[in-house]
HTML snippet that shows the backbone in 3Dmol.js (N, CA, C, O; Angstrom):
<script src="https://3Dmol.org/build/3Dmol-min.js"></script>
<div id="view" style="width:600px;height:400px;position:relative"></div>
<script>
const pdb = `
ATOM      1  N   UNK A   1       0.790  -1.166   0.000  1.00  0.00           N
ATOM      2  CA  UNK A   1       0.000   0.000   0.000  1.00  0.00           C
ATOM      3  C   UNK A   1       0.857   1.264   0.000  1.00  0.00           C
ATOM      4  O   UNK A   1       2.056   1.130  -0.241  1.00  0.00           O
ATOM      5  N   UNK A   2       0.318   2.580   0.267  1.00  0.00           N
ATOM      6  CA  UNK A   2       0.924   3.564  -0.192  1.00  0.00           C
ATOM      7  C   UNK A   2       0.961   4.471   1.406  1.00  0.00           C
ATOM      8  O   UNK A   2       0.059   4.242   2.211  1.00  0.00           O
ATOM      9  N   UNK A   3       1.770   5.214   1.659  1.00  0.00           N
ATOM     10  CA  UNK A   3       1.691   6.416   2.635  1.00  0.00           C
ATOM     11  C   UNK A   3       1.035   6.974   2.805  1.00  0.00           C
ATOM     12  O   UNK A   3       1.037   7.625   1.760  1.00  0.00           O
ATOM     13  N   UNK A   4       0.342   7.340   3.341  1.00  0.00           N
ATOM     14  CA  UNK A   4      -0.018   8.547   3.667  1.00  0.00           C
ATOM     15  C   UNK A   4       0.840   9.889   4.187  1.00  0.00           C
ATOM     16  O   UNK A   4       1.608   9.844   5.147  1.00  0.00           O
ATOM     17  N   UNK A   5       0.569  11.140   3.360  1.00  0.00           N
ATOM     18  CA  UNK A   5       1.784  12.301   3.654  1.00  0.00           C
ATOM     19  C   UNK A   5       2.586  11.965   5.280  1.00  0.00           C
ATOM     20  O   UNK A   5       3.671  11.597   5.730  1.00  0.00           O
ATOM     21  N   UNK A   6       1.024  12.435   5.805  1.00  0.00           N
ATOM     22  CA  UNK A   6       1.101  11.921   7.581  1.00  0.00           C
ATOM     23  C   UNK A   6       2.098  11.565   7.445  1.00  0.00           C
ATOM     24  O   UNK A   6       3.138  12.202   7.275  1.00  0.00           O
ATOM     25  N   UNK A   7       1.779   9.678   7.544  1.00  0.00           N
ATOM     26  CA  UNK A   7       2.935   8.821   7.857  1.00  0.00           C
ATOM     27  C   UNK A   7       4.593   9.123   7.442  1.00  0.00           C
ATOM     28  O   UNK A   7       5.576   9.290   8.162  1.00  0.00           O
ATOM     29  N   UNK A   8       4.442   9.113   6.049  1.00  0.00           N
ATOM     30  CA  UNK A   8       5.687   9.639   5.578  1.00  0.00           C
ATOM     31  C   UNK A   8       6.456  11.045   6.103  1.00  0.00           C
ATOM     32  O   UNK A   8       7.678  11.152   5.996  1.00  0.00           O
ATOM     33  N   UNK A   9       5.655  12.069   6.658  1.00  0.00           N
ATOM     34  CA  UNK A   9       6.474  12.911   7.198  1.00  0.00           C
ATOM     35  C   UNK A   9       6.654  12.714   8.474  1.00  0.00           C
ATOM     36  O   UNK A   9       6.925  13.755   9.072  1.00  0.00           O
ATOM     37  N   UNK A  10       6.586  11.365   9.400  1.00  0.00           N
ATOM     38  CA  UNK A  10       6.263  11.426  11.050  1.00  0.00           C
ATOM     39  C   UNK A  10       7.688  10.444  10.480  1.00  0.00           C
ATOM     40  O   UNK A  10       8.762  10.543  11.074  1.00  0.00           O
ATOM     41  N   UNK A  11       7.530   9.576   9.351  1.00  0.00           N
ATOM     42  CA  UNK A  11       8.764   8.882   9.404  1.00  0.00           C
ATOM     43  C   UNK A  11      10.200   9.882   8.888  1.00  0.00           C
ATOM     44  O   UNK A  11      11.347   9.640   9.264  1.00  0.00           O
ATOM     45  N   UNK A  12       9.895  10.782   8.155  1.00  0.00           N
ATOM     46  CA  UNK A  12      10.948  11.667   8.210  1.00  0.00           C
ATOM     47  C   UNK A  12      11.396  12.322   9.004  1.00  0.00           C
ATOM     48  O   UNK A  12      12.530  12.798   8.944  1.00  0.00           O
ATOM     49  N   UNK A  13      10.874  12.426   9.598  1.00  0.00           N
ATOM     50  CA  UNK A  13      11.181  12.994  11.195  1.00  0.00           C
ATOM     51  C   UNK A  13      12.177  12.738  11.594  1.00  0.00           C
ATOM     52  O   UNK A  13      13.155  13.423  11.292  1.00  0.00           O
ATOM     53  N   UNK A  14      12.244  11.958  12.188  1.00  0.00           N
ATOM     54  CA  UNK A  14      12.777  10.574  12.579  1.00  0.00           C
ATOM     55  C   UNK A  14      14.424  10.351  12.166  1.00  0.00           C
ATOM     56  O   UNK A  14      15.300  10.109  12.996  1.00  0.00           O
ATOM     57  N   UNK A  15      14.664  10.501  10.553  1.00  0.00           N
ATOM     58  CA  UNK A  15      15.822  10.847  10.011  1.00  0.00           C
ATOM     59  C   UNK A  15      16.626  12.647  10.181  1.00  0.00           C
ATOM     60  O   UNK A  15      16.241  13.765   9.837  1.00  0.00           O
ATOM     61  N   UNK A  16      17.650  12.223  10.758  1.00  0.00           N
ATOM     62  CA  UNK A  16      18.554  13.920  11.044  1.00  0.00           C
ATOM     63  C   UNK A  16      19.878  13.700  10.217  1.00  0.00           C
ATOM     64  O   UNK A  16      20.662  12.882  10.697  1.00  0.00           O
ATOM     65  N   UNK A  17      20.178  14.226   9.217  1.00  0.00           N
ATOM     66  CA  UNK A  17      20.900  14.176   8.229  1.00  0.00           C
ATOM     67  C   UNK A  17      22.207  15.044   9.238  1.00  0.00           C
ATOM     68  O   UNK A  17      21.826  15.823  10.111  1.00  0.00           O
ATOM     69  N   UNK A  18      23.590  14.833   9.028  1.00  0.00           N
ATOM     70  CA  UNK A  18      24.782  15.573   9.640  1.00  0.00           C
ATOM     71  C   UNK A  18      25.766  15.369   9.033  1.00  0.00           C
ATOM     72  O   UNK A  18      25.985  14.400   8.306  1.00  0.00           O
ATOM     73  N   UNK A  19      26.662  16.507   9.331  1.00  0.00           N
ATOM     74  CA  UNK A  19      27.809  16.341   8.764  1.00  0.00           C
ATOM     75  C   UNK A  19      29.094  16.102   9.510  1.00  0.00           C
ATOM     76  O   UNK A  19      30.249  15.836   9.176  1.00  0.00           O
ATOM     77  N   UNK A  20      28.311  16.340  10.915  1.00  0.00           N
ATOM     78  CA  UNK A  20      30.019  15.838  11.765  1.00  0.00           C
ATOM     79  C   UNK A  20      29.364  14.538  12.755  1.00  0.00           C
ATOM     80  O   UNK A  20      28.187  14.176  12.765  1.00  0.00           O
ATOM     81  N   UNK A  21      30.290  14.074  13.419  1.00  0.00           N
ATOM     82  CA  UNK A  21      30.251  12.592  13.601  1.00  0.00           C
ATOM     83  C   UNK A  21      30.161  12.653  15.267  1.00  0.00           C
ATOM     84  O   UNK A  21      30.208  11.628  15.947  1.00  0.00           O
ATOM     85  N   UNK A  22      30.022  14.020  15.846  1.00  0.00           N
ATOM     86  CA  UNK A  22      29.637  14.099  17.202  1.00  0.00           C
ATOM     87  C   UNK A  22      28.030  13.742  17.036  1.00  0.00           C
ATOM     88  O   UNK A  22      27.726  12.957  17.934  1.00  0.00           O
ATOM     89  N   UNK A  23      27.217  13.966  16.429  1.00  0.00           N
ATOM     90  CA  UNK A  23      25.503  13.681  16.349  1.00  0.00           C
ATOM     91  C   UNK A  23      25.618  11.759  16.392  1.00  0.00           C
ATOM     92  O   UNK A  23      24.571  11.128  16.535  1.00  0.00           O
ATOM     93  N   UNK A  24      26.666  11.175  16.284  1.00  0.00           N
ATOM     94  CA  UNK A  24      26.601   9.649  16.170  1.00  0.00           C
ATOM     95  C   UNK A  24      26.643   8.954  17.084  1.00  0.00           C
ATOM     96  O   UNK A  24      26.838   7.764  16.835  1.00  0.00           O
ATOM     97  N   UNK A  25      26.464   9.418  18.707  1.00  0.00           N
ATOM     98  CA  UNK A  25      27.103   9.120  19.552  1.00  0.00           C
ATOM     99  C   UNK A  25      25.756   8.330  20.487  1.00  0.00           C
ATOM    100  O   UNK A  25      25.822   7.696  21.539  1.00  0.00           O
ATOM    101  N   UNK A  26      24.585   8.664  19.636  1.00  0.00           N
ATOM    102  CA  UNK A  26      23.380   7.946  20.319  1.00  0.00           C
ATOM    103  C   UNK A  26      22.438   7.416  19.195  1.00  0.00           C
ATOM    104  O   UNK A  26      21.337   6.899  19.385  1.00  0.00           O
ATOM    105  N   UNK A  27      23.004   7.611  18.076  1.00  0.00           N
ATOM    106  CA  UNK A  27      22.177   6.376  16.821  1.00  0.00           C
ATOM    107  C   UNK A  27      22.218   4.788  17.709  1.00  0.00           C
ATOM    108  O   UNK A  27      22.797   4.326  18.692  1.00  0.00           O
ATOM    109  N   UNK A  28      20.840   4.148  16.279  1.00  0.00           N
ATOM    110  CA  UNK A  28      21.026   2.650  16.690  1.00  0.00           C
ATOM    111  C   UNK A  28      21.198   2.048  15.376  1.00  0.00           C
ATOM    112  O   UNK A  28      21.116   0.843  15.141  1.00  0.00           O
ATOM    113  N   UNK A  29      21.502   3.196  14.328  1.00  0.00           N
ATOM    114  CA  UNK A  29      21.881   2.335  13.416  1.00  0.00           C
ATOM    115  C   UNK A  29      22.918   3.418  12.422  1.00  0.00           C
ATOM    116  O   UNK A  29      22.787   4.610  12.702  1.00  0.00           O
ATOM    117  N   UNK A  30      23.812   3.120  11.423  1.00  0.00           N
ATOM    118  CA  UNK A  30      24.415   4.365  10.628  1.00  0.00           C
ATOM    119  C   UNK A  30      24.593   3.915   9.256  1.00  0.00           C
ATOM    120  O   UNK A  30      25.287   2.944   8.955  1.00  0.00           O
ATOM    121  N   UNK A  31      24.129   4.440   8.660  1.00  0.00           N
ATOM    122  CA  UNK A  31      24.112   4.167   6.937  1.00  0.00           C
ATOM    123  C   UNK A  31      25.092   4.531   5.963  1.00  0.00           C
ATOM    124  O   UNK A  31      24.843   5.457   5.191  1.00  0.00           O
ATOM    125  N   UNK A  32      26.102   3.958   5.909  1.00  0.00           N
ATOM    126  CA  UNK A  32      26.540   4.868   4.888  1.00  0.00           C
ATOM    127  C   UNK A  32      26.723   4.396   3.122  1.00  0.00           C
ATOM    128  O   UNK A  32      26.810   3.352   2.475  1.00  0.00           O
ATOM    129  N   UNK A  33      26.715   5.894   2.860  1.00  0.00           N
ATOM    130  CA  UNK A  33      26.487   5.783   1.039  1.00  0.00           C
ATOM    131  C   UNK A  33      27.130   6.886   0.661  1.00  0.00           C
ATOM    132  O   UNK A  33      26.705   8.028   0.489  1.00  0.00           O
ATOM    133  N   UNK A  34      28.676   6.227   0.498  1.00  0.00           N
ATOM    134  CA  UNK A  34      29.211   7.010  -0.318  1.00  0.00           C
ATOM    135  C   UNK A  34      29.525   6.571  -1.848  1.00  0.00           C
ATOM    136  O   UNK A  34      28.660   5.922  -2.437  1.00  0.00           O
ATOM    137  N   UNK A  35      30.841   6.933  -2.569  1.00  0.00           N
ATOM    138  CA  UNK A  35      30.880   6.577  -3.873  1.00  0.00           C
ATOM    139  C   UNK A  35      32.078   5.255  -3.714  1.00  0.00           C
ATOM    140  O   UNK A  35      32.927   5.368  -2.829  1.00  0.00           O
ATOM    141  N   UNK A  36      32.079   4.317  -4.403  1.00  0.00           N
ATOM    142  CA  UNK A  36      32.826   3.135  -4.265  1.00  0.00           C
ATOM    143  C   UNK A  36      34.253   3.011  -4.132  1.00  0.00           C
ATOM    144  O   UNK A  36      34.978   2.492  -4.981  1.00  0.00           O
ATOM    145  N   UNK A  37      34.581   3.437  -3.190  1.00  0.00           N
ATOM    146  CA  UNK A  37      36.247   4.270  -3.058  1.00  0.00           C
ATOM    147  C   UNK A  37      36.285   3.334  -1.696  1.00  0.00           C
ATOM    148  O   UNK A  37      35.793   3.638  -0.609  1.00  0.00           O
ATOM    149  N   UNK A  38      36.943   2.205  -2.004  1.00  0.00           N
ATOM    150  CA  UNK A  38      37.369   1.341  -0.621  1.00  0.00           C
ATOM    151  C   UNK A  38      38.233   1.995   0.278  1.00  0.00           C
ATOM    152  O   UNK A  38      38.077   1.550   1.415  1.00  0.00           O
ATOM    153  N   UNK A  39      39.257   3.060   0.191  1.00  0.00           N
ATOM    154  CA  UNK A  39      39.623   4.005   1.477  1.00  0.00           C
ATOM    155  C   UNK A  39      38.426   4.774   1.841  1.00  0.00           C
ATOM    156  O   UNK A  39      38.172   4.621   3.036  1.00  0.00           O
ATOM    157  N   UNK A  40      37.785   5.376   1.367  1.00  0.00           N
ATOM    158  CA  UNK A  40      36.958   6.217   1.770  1.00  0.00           C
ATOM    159  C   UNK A  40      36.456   5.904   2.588  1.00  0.00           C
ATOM    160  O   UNK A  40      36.447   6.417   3.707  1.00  0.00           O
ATOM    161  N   UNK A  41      35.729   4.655   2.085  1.00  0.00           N
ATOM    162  CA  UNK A  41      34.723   3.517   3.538  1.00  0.00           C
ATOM    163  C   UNK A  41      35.600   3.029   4.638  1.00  0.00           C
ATOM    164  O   UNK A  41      35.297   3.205   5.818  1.00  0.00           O
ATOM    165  N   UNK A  42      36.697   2.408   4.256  1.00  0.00           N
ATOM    166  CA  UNK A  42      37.645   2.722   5.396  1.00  0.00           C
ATOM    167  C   UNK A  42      37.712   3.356   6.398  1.00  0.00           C
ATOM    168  O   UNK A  42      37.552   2.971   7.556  1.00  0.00           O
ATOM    169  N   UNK A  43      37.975   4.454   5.973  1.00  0.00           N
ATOM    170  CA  UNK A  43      38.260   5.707   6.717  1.00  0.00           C
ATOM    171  C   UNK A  43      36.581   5.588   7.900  1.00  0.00           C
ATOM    172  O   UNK A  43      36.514   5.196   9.065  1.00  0.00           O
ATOM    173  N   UNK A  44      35.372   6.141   6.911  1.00  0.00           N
ATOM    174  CA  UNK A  44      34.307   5.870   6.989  1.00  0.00           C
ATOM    175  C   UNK A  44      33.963   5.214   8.630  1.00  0.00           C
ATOM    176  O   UNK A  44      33.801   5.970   9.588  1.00  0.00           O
ATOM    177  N   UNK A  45      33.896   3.867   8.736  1.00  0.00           N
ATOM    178  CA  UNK A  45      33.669   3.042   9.094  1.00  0.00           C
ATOM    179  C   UNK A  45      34.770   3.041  10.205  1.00  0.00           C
ATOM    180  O   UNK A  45      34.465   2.479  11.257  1.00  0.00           O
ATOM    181  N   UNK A  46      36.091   3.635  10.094  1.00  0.00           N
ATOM    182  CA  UNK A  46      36.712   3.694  11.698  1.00  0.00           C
ATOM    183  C   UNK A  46      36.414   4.435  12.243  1.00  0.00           C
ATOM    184  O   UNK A  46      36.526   4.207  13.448  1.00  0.00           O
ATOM    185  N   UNK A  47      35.669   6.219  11.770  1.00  0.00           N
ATOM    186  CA  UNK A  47      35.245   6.912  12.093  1.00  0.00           C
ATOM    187  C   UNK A  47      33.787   7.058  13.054  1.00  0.00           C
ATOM    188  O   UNK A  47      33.504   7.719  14.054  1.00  0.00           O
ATOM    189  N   UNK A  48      32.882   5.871  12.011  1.00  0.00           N
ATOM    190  CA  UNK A  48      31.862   5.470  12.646  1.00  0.00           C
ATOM    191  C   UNK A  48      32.207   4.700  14.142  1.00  0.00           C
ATOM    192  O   UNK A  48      31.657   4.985  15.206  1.00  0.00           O
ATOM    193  N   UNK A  49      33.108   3.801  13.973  1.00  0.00           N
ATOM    194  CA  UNK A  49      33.747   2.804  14.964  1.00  0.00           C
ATOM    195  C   UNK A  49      33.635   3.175  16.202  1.00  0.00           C
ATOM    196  O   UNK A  49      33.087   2.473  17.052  1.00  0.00           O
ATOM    197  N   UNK A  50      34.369   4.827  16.531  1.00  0.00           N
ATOM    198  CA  UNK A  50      34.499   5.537  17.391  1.00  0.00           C
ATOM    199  C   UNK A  50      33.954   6.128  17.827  1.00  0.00           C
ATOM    200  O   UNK A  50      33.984   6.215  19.055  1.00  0.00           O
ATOM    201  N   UNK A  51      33.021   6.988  16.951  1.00  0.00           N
ATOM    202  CA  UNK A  51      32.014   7.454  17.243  1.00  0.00           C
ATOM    203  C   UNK A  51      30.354   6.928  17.563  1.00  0.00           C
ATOM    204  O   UNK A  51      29.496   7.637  18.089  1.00  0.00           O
ATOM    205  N   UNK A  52      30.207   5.798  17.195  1.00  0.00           N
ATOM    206  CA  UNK A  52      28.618   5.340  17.516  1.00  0.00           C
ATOM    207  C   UNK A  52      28.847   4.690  18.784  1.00  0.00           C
ATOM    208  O   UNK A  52      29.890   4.651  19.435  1.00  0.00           O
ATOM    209  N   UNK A  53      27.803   4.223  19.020  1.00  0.00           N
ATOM    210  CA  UNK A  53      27.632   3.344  20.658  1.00  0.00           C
ATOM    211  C   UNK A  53      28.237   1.720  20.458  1.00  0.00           C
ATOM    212  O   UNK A  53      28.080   1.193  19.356  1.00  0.00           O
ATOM    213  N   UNK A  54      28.669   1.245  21.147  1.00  0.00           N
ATOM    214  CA  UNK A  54      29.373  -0.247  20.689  1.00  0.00           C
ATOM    215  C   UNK A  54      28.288  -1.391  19.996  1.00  0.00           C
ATOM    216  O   UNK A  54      28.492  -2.423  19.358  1.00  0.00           O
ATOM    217  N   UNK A  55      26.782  -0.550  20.532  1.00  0.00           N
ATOM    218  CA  UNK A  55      25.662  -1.518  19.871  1.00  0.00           C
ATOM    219  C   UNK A  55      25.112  -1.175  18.527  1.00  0.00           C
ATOM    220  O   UNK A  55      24.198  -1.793  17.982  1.00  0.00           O
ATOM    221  N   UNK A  56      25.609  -0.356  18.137  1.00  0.00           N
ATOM    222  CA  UNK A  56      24.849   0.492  16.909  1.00  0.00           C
ATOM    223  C   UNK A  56      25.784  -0.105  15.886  1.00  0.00           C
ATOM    224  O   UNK A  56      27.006  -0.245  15.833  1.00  0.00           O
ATOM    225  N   UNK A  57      24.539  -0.479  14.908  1.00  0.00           N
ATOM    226  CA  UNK A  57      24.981  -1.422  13.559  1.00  0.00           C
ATOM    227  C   UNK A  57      25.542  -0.217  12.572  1.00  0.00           C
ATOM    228  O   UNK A  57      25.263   0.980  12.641  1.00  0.00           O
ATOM    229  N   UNK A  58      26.108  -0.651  11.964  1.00  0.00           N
ATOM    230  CA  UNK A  58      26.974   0.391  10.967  1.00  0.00           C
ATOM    231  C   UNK A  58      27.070  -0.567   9.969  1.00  0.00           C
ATOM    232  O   UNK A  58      27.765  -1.579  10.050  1.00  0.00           O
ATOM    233  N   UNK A  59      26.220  -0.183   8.821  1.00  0.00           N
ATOM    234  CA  UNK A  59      25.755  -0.421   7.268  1.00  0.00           C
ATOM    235  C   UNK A  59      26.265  -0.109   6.390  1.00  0.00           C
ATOM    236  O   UNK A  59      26.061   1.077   6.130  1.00  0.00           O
ATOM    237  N   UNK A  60      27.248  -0.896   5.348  1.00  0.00           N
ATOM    238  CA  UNK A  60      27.160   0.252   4.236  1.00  0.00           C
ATOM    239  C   UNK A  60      26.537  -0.497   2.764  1.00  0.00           C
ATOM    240  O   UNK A  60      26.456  -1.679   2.430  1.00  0.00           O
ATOM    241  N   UNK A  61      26.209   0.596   2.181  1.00  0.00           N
ATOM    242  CA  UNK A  61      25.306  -0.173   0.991  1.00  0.00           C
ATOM    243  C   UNK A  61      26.437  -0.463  -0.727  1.00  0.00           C
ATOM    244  O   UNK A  61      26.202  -0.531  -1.933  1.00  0.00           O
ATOM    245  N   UNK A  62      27.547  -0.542   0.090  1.00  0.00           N
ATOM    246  CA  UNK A  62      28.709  -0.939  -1.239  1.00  0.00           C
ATOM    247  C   UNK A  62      28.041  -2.064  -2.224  1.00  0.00           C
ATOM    248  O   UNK A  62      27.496  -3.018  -1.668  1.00  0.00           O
ATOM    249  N   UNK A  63      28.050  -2.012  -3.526  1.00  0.00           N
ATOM    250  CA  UNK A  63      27.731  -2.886  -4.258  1.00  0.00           C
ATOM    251  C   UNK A  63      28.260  -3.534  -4.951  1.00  0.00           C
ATOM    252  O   UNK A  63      27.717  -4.392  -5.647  1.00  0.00           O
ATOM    253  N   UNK A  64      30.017  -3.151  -4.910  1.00  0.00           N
ATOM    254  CA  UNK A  64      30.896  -3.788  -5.743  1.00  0.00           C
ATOM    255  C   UNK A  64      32.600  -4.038  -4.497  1.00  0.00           C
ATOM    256  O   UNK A  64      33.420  -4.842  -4.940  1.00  0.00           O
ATOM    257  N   UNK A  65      32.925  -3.408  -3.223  1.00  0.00           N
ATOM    258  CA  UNK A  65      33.538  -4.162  -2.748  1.00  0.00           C
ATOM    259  C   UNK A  65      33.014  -5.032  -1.719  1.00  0.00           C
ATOM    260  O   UNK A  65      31.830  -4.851  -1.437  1.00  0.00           O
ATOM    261  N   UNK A  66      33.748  -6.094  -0.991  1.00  0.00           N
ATOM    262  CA  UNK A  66      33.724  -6.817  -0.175  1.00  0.00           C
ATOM    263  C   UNK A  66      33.725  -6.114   0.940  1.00  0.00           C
ATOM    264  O   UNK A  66      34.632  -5.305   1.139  1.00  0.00           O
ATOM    265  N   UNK A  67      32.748  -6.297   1.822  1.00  0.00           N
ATOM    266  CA  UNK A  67      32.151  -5.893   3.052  1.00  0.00           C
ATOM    267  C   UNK A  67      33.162  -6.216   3.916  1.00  0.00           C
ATOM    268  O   UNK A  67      33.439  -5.398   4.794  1.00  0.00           O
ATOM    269  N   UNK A  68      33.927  -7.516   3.825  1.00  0.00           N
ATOM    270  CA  UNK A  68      35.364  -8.002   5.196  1.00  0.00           C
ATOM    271  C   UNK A  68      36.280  -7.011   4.052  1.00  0.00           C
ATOM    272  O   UNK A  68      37.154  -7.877   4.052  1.00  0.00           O
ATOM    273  N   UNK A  69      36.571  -6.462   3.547  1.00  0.00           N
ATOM    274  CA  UNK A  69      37.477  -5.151   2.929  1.00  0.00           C
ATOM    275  C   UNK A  69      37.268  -3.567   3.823  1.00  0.00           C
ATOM    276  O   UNK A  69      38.065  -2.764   4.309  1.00  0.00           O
ATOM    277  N   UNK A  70      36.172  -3.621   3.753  1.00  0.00           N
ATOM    278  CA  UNK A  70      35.856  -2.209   3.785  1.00  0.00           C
ATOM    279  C   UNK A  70      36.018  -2.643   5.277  1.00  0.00           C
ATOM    280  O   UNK A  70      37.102  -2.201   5.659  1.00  0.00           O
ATOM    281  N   UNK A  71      35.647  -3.045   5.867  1.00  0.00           N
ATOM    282  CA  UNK A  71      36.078  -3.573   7.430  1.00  0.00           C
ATOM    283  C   UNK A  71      36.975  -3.760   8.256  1.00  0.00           C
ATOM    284  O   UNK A  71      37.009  -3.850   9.483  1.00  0.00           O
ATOM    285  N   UNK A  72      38.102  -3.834   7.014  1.00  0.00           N
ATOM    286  CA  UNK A  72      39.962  -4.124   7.300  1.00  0.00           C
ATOM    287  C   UNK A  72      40.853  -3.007   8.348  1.00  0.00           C
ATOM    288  O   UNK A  72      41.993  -3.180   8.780  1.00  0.00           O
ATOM    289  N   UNK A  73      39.783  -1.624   8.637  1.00  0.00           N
ATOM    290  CA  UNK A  73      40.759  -0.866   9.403  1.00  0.00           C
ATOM    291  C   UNK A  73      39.876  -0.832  10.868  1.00  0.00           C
ATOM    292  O   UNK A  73      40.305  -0.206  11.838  1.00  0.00           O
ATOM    293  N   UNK A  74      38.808  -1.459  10.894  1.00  0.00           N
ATOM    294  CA  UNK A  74      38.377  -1.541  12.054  1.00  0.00           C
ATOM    295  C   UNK A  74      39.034  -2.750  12.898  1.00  0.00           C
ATOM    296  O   UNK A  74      39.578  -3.826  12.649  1.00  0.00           O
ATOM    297  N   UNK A  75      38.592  -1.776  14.346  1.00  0.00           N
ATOM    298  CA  UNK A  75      38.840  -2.867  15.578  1.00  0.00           C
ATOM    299  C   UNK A  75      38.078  -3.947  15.867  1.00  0.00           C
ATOM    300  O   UNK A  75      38.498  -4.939  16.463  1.00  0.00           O
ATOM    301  N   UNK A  76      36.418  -3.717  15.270  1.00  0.00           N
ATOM    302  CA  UNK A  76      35.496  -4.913  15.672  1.00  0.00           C
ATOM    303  C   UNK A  76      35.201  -5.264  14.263  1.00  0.00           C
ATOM    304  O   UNK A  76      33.982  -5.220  14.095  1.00  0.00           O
ATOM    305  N   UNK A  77      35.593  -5.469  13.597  1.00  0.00           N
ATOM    306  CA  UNK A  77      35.348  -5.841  11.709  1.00  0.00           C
ATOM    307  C   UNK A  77      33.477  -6.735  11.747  1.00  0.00           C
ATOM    308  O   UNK A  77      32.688  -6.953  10.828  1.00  0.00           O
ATOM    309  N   UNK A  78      33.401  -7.002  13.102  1.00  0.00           N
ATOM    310  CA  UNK A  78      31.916  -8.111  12.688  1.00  0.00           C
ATOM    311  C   UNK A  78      31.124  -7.110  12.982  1.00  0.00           C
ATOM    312  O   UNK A  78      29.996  -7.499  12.679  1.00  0.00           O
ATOM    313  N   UNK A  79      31.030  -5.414  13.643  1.00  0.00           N
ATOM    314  CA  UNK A  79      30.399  -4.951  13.545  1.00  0.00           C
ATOM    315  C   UNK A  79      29.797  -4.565  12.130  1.00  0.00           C
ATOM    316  O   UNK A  79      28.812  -3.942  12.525  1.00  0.00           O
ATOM    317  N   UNK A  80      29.737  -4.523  10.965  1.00  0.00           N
ATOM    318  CA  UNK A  80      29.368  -3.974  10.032  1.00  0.00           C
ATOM    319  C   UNK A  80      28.426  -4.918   9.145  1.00  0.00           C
ATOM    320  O   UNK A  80      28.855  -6.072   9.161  1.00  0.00           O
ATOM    321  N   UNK A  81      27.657  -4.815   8.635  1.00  0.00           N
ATOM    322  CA  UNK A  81      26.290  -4.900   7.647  1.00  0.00           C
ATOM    323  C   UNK A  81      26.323  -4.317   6.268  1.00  0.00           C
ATOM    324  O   UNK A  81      26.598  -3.176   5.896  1.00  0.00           O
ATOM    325  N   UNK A  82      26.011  -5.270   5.681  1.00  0.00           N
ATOM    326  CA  UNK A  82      25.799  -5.198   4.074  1.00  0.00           C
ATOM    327  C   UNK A  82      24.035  -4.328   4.224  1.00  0.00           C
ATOM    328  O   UNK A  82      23.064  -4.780   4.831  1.00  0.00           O
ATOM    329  N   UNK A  83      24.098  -3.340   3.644  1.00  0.00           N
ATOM    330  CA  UNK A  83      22.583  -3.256   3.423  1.00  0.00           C
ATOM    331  C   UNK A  83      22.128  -3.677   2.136  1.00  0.00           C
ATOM    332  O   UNK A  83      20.928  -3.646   1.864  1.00  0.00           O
TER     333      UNK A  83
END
`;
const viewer = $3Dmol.createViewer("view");
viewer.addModel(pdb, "pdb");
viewer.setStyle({}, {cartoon: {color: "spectrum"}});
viewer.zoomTo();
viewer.render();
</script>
């Protein structure tokens, strides 16, 4: 079925778009989508590392590298999710 505006704007809500990585410090989940640059996510993903809560899943939606790659500079590498 379809949304209603309602719904769809109570669920936008909900999403807070940022650009620095102090707002990460009480997510339960972190998405990232950048462009397919395996340092980038790197980088990415140690950044997230440090900054989210030790329970908060950290996603990225890569479609062409390997997820245990992009994982290679972290300390907990099983934290991370293919979305």
């Amino acid at each position: 079925g379809r949304l209603t505006q309602q719904k769809a704007d109570a669920m936008y809500a909900n999403c807070h778009p940022t650009l620095s990585y102090g707002a990460f410090s009480k997510v339960d989940m972190a998405i990232e989508a950048v462009i397919e640059n395996l340092g980038l996510k790197q980088k990415i993903f140690s950044d997230l590392e440090s900054s989210c809560r030790p329970d908060a899943i950290l996603s990225t939606n890569t479609s062409t590298i390997d997820i245990t790659k992009v994982a290679q500079k972290m300390k907990n590498p099983e934290r991370i999710v293919d979305a």
